[in-house]
C-alpha positions in Angstrom: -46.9 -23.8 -109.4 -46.6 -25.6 -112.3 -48.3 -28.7 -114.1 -46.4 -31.2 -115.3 -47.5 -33.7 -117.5 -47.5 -37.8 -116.4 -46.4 -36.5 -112.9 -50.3 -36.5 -112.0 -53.0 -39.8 -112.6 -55.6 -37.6 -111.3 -54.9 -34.2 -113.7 -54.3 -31.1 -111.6 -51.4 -28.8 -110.8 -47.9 -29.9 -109.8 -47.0 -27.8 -106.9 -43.6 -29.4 -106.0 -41.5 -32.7 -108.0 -38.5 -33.1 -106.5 -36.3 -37.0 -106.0 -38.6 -37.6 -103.0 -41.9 -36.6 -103.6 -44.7 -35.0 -105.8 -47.4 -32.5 -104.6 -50.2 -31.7 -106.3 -53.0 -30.2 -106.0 -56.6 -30.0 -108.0 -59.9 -28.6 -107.6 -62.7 -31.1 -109.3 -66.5 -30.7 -110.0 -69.2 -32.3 -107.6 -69.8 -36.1 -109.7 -67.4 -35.7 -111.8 -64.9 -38.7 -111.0 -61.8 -39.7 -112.0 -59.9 -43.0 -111.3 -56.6 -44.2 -112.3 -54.6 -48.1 -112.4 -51.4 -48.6 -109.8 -51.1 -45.5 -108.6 -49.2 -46.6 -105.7 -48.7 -45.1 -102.4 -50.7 -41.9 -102.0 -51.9 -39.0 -99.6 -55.2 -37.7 -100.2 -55.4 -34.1 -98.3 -59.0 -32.9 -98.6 -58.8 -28.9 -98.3 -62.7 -28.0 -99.2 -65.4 -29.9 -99.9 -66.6 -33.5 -99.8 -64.8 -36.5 -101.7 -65.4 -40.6 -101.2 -62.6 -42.8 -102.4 -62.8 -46.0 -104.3 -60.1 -48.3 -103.3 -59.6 -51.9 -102.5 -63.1 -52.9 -103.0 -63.9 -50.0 -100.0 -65.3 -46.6 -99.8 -64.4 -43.8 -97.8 -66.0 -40.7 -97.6 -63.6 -37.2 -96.2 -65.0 -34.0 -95.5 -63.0 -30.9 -95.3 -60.0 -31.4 -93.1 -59.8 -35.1 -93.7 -56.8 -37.1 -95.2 -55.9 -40.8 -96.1 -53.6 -42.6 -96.8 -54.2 -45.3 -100.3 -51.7 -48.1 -99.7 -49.6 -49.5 -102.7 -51.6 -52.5 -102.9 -54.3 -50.7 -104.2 -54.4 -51.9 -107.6 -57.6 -49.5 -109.1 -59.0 -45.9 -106.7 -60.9 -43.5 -108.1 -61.8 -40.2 -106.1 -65.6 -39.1 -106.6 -66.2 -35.9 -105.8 -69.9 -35.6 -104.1 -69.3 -31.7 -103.9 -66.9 -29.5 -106.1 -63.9 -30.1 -103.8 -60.2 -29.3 -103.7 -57.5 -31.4 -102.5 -53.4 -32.0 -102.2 -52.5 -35.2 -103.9 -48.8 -36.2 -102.2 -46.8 -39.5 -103.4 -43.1 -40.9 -102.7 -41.5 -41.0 -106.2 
């Protein structure tokens, strides 16, 4: 793995950038959230822990095994962490 700068909104660890996709993958503090502008399309892979995410005026909370999917539209999301958690970020170049 590797971390690639401006390849991640969210910070983390670049685990594959190739034409089609990105993969990345962080581990982030319980309350510590982070939030980004336009990300686009994106998968949100929750491996351990508890996150909610902020998108589109709606909140959705994932528990360990959970995953969605943050449609393009989504002009703002921010991913709050209400444990220390660790996720796979994934989104089409």
């Amino acid at each position: 793995s590797r971390n690639v700068p401006g390849t991640n909104p969210f910070g983390g660890t670049c685990l594959t950038d190739n034409s089609l996709f990105t993969v990345l993958w962080d581990r982030v503090k319980a309350y510590q959230g982070s939030g980004t502008e336009g990300i686009g399309l994106h998968l949100i892979a929750l491996i351990e822990g508890q996150l909610e995410i902020n998108a589109a005026g709606h909140k959705l909370p994932l528990k360990s095994g959970d995953f969605c999917v943050i449609p393009a539209c989504c002009k703002a999301t921010e991913i709050w962490p209400e444990t220390d958690a660790t996720y796979l970020g994934v989104r089409p170049k």
